[in-house]
C-alpha positions in Angstrom: 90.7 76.7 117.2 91.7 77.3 120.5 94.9 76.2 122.3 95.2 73.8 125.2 97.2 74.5 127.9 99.3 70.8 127.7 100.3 68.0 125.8 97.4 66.4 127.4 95.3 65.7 124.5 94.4 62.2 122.8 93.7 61.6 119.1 90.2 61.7 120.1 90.1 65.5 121.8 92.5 67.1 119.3 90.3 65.6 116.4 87.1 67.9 118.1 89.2 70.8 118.6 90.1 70.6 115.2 86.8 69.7 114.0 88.2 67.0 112.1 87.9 63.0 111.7 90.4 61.1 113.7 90.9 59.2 110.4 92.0 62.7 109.0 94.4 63.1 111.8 96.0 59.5 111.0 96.3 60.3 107.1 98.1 63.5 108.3 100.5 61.4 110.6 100.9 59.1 107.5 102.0 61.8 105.0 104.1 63.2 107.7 102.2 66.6 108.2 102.1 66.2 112.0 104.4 66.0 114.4 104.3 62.5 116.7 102.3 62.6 119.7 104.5 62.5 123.2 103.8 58.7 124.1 102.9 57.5 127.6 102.9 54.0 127.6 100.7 53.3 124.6 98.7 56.2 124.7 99.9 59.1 122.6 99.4 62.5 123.9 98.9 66.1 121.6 99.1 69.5 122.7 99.1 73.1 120.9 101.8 72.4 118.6 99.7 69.8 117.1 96.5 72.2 117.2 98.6 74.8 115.4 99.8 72.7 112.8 96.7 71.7 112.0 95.7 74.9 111.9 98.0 75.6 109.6 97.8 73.2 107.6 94.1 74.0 107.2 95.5 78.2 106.4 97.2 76.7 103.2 94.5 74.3 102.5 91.9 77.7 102.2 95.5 79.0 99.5 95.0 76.6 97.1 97.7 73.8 98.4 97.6 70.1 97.9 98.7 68.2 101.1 101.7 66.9 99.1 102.6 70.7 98.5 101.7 71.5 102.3 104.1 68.8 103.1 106.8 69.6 100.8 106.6 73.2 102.2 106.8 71.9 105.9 109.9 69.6 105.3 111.9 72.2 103.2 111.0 74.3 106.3 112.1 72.5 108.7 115.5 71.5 106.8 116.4 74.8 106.7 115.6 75.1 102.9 114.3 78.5 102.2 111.4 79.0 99.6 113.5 80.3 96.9 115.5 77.1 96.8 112.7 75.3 97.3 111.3 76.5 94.0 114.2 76.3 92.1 115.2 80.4 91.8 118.3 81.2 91.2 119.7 83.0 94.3 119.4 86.8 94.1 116.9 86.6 91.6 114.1 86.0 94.5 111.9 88.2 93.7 112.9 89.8 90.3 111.5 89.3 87.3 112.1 88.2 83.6 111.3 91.8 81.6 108.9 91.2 78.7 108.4 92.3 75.0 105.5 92.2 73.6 103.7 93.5 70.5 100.9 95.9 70.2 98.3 92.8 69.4 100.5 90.5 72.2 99.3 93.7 74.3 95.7 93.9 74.0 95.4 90.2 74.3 96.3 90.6 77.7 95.0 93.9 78.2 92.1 94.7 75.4 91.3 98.2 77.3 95.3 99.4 76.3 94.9 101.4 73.3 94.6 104.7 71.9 94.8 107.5 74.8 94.9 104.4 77.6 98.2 103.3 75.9 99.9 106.6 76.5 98.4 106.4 80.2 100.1 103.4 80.7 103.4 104.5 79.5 103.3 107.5 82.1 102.5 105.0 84.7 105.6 103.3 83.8 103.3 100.0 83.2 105.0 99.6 79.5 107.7 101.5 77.6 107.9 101.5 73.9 110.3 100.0 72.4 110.2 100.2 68.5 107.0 98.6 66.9 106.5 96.6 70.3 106.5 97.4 74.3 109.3 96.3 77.1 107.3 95.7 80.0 110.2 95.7 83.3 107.3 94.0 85.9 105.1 91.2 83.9 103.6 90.6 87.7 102.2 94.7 87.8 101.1 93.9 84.0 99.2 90.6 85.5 98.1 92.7 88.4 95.8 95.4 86.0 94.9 92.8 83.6 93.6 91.2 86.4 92.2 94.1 87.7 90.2 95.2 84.3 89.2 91.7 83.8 87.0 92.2 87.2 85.8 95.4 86.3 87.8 97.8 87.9 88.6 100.8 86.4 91.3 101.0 84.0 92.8 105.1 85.1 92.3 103.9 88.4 94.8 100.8 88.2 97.2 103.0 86.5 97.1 105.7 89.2 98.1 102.6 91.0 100.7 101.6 89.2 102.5 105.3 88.8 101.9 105.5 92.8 103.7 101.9 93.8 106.5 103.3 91.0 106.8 106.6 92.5 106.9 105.5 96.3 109.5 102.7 95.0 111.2 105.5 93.6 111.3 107.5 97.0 112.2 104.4 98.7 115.1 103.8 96.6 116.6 107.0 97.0 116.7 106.6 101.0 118.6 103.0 100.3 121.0 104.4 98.3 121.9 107.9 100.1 122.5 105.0 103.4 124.4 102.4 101.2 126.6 104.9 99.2 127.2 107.6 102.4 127.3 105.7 105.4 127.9 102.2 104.5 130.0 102.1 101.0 133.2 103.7 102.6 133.6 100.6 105.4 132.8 98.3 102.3 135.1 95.4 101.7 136.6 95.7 98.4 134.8 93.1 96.4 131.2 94.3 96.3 129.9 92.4 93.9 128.9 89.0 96.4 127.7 91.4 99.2 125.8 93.5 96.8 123.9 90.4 95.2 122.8 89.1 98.9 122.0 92.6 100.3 120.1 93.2 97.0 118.1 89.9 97.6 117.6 90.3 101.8 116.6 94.0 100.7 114.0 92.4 98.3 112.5 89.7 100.5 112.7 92.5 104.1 110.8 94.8 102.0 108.1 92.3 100.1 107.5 90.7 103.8 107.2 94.2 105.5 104.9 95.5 102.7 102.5 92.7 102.8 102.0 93.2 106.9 101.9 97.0 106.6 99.2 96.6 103.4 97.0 94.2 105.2 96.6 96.4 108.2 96.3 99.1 106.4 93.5 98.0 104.2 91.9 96.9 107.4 92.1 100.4 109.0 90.7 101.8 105.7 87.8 99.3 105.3 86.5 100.2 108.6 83.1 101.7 108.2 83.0 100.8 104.5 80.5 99.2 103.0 82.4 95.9 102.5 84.8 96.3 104.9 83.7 92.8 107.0 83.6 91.1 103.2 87.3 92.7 103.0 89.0 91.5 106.5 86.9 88.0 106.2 88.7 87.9 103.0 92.1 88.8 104.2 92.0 86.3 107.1 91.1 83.7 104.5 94.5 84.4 102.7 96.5 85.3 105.3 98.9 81.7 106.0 99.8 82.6 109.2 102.8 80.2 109.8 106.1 80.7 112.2 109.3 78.6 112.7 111.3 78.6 116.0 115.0 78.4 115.8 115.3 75.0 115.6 112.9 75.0 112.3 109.8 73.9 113.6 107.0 75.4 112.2 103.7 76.2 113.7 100.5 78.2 112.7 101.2 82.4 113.7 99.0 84.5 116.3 
């Protein structure tokens, strides 16, 4: 989809830049997905912020998204409602988890390749602990993320050597935080910590999951190139990638 240079468009050409019914385009309008045309007399005009929601809204459509959801998303964003509260999380709890305990048969249900010598793999790679007869597991979503994994036939030691590397750099990571929190920043600390230290620990959270899902996806485009695959790899990561931007008043379009 390219972009016009004006609000110049009718229904008409935005619906075959956007290769889409006009009757689409009116449904849309209906469920309040696009933004009103400018109108000139009784002709209403679109230009590229229409094009780019559209766009966008065809971005989440390719994620899995109902238009109800796509619209729900759109007016929380534009009302200034981030996606936590949108979703009902309690605030600095974004992006943390609920630990689980499982038993060794709660285990292999999930994961039927964990046992014997594997099991002890996994407890180096930090994936599980033991705890008694059964297993704490800190990160259900890194659990999900080798089940997952093994369930598509990927190798088992391999996802663990995953898992032990994302701990390790996490690790790294978190001592750099803390040498800059504690050194440099603790001493001109107000005296109550505990509100500032539950907001910086969520902003921290969500800064570092944005920044790591930019930084993976060009790296995994750099390293496909010349792989067998590779195209199958950046087609796929354009097919997830949503792509969307708000402007400081809130409005949100589809991202460059």
């Amino acid at each position: 989809m390219t972009e016009t240079s004006g609000d110049d468009m009718t229904i008409d050409a935005l619906a075959r830049l956007a290769h889409l019914p006009v009757r689409t385009i009116r449904e849309y309008h209906t469920m309040r997905l696009l933004p009103a045309p400018e109108r000139r007399g009784r002709v209403g005009y679109y230009g590229p912020r229409h094009s780019q929601r559209l766009e966008l809204i065809s971005r989440l459509q390719r994620r899995g998204y109902s238009l109800a959801g796509i619209r729900d998303l759109l007016q929380a964003w534009q009302d200034g409602t981030d996606l936590t509260s949108l979703l009902g999380v309690e605030p600095g709890r974004a992006l943390d988890e609920t630990p689980l305990l499982l038993t060794r048969a709660e285990l292999e249900q999930r994961i039927p390749a964990l046992s014997g010598q594997a099991l002890s793999d996994a407890a180096a790679a930090g994936l599980i602990h033991p705890d008694g007869d059964d297993f704490y597991v800190r990160s259900p979503a890194l659990l999900g993320f080798v089940a997952d994994g093994v369930a598509a036939g990927l190798p088992l030691p391999d996802l663990l050597d995953l898992t032990s590397a994302v701990r390790r750099e996490l690790a790294a990571l978190a001592e750099v935080i803390s040498d800059i929190l504690v050194e440099r920043l603790l001493p001109a600390s107000p005296g109550n910590l505990a509100p500032m230290l539950q907001r910086a620990r969520m902003l921290l959270l969500q800064g570092a999951a944005s920044t790591l899902t930019d930084q993976l996806g060009a790296a995994l485009i750099k390293r496909s190139a010349g792989h067998e695959g590779g195209a199958a790899l950046r087609a796929a990561l354009e097919q997830i990638r949503v792509g969307a931007v708000a402007d400081s008043a809130g409005r949100i379009r589809s991202a460059r």
